[in-house]
C-alpha positions, 0 to 999 in steps of 0.5 A: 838883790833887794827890789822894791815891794811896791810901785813908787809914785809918779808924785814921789820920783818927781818931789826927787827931781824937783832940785835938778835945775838949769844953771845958766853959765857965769861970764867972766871978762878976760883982763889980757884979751878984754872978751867975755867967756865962761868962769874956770874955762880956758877960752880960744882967742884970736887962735892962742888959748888962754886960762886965768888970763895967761897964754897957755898955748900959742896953737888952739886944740881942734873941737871935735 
């Protein structure tokens, strides 16, 4: 297996990592029950979840 021949700089791995950002999460407001939760998420409310502004099942899943 190819390993490298000399020791990697400090420098050169975080040039590497400079793209590795933080994103903070989109919110979007849902038409059917009016509250805000993340895009392309399904949501819990009111105990029934909803996806794309439908009800997809009357009983929440459990988090675990």
């Amino acid at each position: 297996m190819p390993n490298p021949k000399r020791r990697h700089s400090q420098q050169r791995s975080a040039k590497r990592r400079t793209h590795y950002k933080a994103v903070e999460v989109t919110l979007s407001k849902d038409t059917t029950t009016g509250e805000m939760h993340p895009r392309h998420r399904a949501h819990v409310s009111e105990g029934k979840l909803y996806y794309k502004g439908k009800l997809v099942s009357e009983k929440a899943p459990l988090k675990a």
